[in-house]
C-alpha positions in Angstrom: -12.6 0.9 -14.1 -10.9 -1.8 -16.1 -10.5 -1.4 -19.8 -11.7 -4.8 -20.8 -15.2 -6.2 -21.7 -17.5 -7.5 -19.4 -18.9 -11.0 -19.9 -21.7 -9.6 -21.4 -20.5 -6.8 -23.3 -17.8 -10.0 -24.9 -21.5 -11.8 -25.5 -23.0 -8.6 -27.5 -19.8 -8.4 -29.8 -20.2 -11.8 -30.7 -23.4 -11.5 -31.1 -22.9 -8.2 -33.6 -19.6 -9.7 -35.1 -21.9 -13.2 -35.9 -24.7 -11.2 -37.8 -22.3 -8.7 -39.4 -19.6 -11.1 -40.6 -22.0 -13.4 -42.3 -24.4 -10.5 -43.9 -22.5 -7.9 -44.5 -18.8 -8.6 -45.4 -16.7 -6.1 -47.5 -18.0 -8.0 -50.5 -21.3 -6.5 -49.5 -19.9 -2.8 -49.4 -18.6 -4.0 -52.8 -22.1 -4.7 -54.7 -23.8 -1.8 -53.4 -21.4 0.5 -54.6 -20.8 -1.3 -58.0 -24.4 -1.5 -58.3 -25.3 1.9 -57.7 -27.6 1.1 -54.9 -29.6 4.1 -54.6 -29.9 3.7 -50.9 -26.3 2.8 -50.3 -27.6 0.3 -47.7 -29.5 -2.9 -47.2 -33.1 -2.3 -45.5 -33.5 -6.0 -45.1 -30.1 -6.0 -43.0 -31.1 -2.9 -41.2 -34.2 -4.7 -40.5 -32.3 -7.8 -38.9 -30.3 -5.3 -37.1 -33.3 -4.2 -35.5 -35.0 -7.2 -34.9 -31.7 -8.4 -32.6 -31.8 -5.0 -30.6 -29.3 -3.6 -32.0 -30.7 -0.4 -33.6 -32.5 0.3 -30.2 -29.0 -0.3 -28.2 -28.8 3.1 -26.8 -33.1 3.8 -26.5 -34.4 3.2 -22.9 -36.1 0.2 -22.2 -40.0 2.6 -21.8 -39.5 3.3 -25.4 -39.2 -0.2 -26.6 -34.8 -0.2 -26.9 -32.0 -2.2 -24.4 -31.3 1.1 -22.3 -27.9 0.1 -22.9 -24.8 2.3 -22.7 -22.1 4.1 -25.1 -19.3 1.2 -24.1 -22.1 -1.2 -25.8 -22.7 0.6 -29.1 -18.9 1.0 -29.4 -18.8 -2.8 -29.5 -21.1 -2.9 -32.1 -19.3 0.6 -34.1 -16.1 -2.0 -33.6 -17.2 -4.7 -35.3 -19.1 -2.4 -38.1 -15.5 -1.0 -38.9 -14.2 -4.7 -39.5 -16.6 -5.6 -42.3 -17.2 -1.7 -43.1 -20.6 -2.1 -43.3 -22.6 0.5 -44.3 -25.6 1.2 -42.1 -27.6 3.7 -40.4 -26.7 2.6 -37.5 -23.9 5.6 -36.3 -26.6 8.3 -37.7 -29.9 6.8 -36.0 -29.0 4.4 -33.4 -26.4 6.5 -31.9 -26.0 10.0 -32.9 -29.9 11.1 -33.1 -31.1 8.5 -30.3 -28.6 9.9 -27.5 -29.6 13.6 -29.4 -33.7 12.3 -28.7 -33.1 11.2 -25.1 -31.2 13.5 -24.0 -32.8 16.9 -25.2 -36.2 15.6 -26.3 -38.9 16.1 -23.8 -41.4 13.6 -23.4 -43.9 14.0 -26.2 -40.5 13.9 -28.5 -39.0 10.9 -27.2 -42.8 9.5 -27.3 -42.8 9.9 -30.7 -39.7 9.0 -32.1 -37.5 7.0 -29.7 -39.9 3.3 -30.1 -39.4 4.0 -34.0 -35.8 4.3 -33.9 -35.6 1.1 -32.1 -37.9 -0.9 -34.1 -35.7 0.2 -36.9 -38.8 2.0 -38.5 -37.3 5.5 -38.9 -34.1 6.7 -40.0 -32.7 9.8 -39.0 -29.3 11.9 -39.1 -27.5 15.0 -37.8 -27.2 18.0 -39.8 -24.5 19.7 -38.3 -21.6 21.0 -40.5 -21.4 23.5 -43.3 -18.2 23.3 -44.7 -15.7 20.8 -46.1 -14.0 20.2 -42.3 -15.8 19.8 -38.8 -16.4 22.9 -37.0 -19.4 22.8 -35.4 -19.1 26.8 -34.1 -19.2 27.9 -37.6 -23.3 27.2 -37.9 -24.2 29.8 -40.1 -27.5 28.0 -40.8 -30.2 30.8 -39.8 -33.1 30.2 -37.6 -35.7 33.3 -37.3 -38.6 33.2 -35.4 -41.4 33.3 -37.0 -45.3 33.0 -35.8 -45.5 30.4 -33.1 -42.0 29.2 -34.3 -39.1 29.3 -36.6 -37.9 29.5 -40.6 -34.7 27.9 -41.3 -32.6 29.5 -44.1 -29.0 27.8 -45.0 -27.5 24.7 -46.3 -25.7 21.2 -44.6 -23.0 19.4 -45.8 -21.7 16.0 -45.3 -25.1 14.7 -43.3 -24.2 11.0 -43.0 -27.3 9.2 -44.2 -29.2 12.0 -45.0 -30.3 11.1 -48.4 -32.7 8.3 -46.5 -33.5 10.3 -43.4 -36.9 10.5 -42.7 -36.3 12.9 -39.5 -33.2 15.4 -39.5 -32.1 16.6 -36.7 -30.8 20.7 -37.2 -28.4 22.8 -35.7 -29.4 26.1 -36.3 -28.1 29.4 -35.1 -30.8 31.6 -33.3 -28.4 34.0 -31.6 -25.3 35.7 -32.5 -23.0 34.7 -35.1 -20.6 32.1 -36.8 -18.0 31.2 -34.5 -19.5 31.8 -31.1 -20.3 29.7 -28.6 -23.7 30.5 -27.4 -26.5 31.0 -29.6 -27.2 27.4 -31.3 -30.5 25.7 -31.0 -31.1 22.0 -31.9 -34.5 21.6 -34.5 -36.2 18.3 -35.8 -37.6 18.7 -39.1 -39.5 16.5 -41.1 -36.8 15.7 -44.2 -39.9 16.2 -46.5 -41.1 19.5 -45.7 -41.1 22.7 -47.6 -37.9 24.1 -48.9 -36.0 20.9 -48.0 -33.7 20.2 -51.1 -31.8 16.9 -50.1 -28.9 16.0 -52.7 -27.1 12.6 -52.3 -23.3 12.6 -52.2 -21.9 9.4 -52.2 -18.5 9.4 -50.2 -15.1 8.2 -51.7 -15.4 5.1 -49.7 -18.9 4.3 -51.1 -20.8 5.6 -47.9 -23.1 7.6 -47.9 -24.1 11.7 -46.9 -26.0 14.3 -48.5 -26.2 17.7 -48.7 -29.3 19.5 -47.4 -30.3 23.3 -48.6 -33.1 24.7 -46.1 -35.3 27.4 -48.0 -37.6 29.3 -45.3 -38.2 26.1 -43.8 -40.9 26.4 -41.0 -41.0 24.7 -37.8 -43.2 25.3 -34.9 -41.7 25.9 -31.3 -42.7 22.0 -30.6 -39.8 21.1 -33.1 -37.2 22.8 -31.0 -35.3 19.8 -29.2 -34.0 21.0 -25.7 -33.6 24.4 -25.2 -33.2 27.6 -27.2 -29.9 28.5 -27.4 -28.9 25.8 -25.7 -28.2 23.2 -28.2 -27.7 19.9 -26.0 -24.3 18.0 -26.8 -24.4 14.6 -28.7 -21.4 15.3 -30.7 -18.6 13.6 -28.1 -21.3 10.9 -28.3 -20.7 10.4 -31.9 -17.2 11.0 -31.7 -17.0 8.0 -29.4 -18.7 5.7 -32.0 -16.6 6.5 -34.8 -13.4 6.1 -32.7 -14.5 2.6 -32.1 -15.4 1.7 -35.9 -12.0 3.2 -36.8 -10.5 0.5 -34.0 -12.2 -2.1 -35.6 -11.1 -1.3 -39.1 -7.7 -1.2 -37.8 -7.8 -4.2 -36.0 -8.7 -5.7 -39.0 -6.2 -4.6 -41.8 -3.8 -5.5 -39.1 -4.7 -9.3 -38.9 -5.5 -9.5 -43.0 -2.0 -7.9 -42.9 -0.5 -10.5 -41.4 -2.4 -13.2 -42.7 -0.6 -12.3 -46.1 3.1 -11.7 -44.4 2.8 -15.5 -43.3 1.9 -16.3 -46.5 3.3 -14.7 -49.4 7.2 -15.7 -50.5 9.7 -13.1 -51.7 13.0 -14.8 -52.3 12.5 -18.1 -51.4 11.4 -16.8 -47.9 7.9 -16.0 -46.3 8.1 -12.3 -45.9 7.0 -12.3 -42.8 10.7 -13.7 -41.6 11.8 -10.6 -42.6 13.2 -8.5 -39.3 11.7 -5.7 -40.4 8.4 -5.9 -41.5 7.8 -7.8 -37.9 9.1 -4.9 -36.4 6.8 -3.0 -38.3 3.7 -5.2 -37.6 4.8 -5.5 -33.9 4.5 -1.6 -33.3 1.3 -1.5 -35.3 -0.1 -4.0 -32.8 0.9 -2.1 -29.8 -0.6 1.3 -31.3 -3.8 -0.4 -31.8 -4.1 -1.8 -28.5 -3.2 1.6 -26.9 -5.9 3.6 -29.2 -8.2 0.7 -28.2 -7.6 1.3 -24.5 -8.4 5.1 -24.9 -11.9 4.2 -27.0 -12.5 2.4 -24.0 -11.9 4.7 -21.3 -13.4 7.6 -23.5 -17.2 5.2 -23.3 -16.5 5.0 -20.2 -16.3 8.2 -19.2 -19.4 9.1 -21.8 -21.5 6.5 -19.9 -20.6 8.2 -16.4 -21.1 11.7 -17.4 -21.2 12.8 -21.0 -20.6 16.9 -20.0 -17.4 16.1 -18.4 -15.9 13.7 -21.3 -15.2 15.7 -23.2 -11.1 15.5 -23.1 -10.8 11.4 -23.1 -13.0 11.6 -26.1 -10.9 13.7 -27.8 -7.6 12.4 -26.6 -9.6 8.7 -28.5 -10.6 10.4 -31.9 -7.4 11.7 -32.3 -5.0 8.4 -31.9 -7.9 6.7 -33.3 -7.4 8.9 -36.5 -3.6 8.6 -36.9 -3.8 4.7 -35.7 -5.7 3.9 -38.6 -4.4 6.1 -41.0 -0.9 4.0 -39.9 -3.0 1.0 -39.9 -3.9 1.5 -43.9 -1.0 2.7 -44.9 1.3 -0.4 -43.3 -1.3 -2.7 -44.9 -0.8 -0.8 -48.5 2.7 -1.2 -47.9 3.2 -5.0 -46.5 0.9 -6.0 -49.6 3.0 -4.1 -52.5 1.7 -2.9 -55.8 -1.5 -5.0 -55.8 -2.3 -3.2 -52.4 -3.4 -0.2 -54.5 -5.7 -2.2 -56.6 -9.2 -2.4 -56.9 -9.7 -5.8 -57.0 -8.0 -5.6 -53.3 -9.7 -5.1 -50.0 -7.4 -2.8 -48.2 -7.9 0.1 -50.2 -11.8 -0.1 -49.1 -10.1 -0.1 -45.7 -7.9 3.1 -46.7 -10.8 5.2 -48.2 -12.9 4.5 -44.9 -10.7 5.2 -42.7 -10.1 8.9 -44.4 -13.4 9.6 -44.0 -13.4 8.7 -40.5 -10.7 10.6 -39.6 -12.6 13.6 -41.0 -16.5 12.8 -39.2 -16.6 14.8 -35.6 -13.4 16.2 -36.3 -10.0 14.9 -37.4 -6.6 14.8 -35.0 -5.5 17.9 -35.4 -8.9 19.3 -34.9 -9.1 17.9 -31.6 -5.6 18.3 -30.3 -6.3 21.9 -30.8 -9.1 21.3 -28.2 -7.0 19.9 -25.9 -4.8 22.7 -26.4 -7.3 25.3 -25.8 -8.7 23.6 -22.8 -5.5 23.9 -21.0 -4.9 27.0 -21.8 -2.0 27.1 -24.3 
């Protein structure tokens, strides 16, 4: 399959890049975090987003979305990471949507999957525990109890969690930390008993919370797939964030050199200079391979999500070191007032080391790939 955009994938991303350019540009990011927004987003923009179909992108046409695929909300992740936008749109419209229609049976996806695409519910993955991605580790209990479980633990790093209104829970109902087996998916109303919720607002003014889970109860109805069997959305997500992290660096790499054609260091435009257009040339070529491997990683997520698994890692990782190349380059090419807060790129810098960490940073899947070929 070729690695380009169909005509109307080219017609979504203008569509998303339209909206997103003119609503929510880094200024945007800028205000909410200087004003403290509590919710770290704009509802009326979410609201918009809805309204074009975008929150519903991935939500099958029966339950009121596009029944579009992963290659399409990777368009839109793309041009989220070029404004870096902050929205619920990676934690609802992609993460807990595929989560929904893949695992959720049909009262489930009655319930919540028209909601998500109307943009009327916000929910996120609670998944990690610790201060790096390693989804085995669940420690997070889950104990039958009655006609169905009480969840004892704590979440860290839930993007969007502090506004979730449904949280989606891995739990551990067999074994132990570490092991494969054992791990059970549960959705749990962010406002029941024993759910403490504290806000954590990110270095690069995002937002995640952490969630402490005090005997929650759940009845067996809020299991979401199968016991034991928690169903896979993570690659899923992985996907997404490979393609906002394309985006972003896409887009230092053309502010970057915006500025080398315009800024004069003795006597000359700096972008004359052999060497920074070396530098810029092989920045271009990384990005355009790490964009052809986002591509072929949706692809393969689209045609069978089980067996994706190793293109989507083989994407988040160069899609990790690109960008972290990407920010650094643009740091550089602008000098000292790179580094300043008054300057965009260090938004750009700070977003992309978060990225790098959500679903797993390089080295965390080139140790995958390692493992699944047997080194």
């Amino acid at each position: 399959m070729a690695l380009v955009l169909t005509e109307e994938q080219s017609m979504l991303r203008d569509s998303a890049r339209g909206l997103i350019s003119d609503k929510a540009p880094v200024s945007h990011l800028r205000h909410l975090r200087d004003s403290k927004d509590p919710t770290g987003f704009s509802k009326e923009l979410w609201h918009s987003f809805a309204e074009m179909g975008f929150a519903g992108l991935l939500v099958p046409e029966e339950f009121g979305g596009s029944g579009l695929g992963y290659v399409e909300a990777g368009v839109v992740m793309e041009e989220i990471g070029r404004t870096l936008m902050p929205s619920p749109f990676l934690a609802t419209g992609v993460v807990a949507a595929s989560a929904l229609n893949r695992g959720g049976n049909a009262a489930q996806k009655s319930e919540y999957l028209p909601k998500i695409a109307s943009g009327s519910l916000l929910a996120a993955l609670a998944i990690d525990e610790g201060a790096k991605h390693r989804p085995l580790q669940t420690s997070l209990r889950a104990v039958r109890a009655g006609n169905g479980f009480k969840l004892s633990g704590a979440k860290a790093l839930v993007v969007d969690g502090h506004v979730a209104d449904l949280l989606i829970v891995a739990a551990r109902t067999a074994g132990a930390a570490g092991e494969r087996e054992g791990l059970t998916l549960f959705l749990v109303d962010s406002k029941a008993k024993g759910i403490a919720v504290e806000r954590t607002v990110m270095v690069d003014a995002h937002n995640a919370a952490r969630v402490e889970f005090a005997n929650v109860e759940v009845n067996a109805d809020s299991v979401l797939g199968e016991v034991d069997q928690a169903a896979g959305v993570l690659d899923i997500g992985r996907g997404a964030v490979a393609s906002e992290m394309v985006g972003l660096s896409d887009e230092v790499f053309n502010r970057t050199v915006e500025y080398l054609k315009s800024r004069k260091q003795f006597g000359k435009l700096i972008g004359e200079f052999q060497a920074l257009q070396h530098r810029a040339a092989e920045l271009y070529i990384d990005i355009e391979i790490t964009r052809a491997a986002v591509m072929k990683a949706l692809q393969a997520l689209d045609a069978d999500v089980a067996k994706a698994a190793s293109a989507v890692a083989v994407a988040k990782a160069r899609a990790g070191t690109t960008s972290t190349r990407a920010v650094h380059e643009g740091v550089q090419m602008h000098g000292g007032m790179g580094m300043t807060d008054q300057f965009d790129i260090g938004f750009f810098m700070k977003r992309a080391r978060v990225c790098e960490e959500l679903f797993g940073d390089a080295n965390y899947h080139t140790e995958q790939l390692a493992r699944a070929r047997g080194y």
